[in-house]
C-alpha positions as CSV (number, residue, x, y, z in Angstrom):
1,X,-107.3,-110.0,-40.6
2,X,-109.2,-112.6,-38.6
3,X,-112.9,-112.5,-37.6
4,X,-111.9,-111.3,-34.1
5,X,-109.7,-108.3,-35.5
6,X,-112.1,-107.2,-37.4
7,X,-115.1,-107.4,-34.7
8,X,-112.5,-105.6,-32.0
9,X,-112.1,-102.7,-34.8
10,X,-115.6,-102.6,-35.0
11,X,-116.4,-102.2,-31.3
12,X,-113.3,-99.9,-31.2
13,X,-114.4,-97.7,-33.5
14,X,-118.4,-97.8,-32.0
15,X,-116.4,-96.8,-28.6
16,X,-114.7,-93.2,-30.1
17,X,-117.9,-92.6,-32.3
18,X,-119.0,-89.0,-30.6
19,X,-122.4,-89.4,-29.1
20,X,-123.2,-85.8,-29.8
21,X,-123.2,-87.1,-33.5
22,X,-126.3,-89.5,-33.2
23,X,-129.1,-89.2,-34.3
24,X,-132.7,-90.0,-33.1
25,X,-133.9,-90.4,-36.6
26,X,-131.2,-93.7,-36.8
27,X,-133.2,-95.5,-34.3
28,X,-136.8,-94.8,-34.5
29,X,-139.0,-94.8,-37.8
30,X,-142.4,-92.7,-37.7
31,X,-145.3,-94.8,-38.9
32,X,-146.9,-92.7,-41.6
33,X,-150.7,-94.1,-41.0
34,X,-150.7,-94.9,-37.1
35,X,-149.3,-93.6,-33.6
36,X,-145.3,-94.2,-33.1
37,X,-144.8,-94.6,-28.9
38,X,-141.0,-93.9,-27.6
39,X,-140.2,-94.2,-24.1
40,X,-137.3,-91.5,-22.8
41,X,-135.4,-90.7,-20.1
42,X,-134.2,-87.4,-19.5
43,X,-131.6,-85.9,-18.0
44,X,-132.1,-82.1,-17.1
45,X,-129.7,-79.1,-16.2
46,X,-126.9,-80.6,-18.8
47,X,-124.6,-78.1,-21.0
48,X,-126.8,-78.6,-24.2
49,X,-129.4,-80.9,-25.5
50,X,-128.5,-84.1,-27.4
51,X,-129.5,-87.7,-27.7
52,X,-127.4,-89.7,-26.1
53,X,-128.5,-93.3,-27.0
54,X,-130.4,-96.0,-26.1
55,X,-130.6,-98.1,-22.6
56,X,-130.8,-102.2,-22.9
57,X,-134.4,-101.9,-22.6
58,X,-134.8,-99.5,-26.0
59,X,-135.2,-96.5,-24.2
60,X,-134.0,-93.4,-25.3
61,X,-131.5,-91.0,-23.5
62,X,-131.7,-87.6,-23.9
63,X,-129.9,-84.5,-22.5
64,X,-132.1,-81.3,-21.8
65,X,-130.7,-78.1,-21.3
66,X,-133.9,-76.8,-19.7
67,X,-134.3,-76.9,-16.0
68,X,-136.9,-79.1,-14.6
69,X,-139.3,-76.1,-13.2
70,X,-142.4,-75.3,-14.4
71,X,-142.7,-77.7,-17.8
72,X,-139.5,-76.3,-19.1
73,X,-137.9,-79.5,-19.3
74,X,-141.1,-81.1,-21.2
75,X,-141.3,-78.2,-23.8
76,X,-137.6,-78.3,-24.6
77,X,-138.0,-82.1,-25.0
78,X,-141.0,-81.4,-27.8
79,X,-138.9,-79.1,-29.1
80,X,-135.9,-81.3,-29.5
81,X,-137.9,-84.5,-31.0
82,X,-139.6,-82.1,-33.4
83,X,-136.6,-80.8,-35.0
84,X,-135.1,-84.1,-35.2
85,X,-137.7,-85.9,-37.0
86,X,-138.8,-83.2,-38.7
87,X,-142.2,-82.7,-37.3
88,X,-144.5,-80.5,-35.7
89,X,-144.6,-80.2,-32.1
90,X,-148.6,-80.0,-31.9
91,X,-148.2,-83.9,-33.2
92,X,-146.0,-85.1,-30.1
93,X,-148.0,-85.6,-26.8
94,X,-146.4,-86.7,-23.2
95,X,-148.9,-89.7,-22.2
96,X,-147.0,-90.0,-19.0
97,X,-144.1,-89.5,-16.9
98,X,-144.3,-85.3,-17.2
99,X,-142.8,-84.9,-13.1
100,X,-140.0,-87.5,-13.7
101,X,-137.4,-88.2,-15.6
102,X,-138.8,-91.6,-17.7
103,X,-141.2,-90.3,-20.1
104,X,-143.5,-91.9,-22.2
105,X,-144.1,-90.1,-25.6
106,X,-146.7,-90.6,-28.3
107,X,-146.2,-89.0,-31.7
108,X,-149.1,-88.7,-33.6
109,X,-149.7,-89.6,-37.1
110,X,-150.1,-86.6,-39.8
């Protein structure tokens, strides 16, 4: 197997990985002693909530089942990033971005 079979398997397989399997915690790390920012964009009124992956610019994609009424969008999205690092939601904080769909999201050191 040449170097070009072996990158095309590589990219194959990358292609049929399920999104749905992803994880946030592969792509971010928390800084233990300082403030982590993420920027996300979310896409409400989807079948379930998920990360989905990452644009070119490193932001992240995210499904939301919530509708985006009355800050139900924003609380499912603190809910989601809180169970998937493993945090509390009191420590995650939308700077900006809480009427629209690109978010900008501080998480706050312990």
């Amino acid at each position: 197997m040449d170097f070009f079979d072996f990158f095309n398997t590589i990219v194959e397989n990358l292609t049929n990985y399920p999104m749905s399997e992803l994880s946030i915690r592969d792509y971010i790390t928390l800084k233990p002693d300082d403030k982590t920012y993420l920027r996300i964009k979310v896409a409400p009124r989807q079948p379930h909530t998920e990360f989905f992956g990452i644009l070119d610019d490193g932001t992240l994609k995210i499904r939301l089942k919530a509708l985006p009424e009355k800050g139900r969008a924003n609380t499912e999205l603190v809910r989601f990033l809180a169970e998937e690092l493993c945090i509390k939601k009191d420590r995650i904080e939308i700077l900006m971005g809480g009427a629209d769909t690109t978010k900008m999201v501080r998480i706050n050191s312990v």
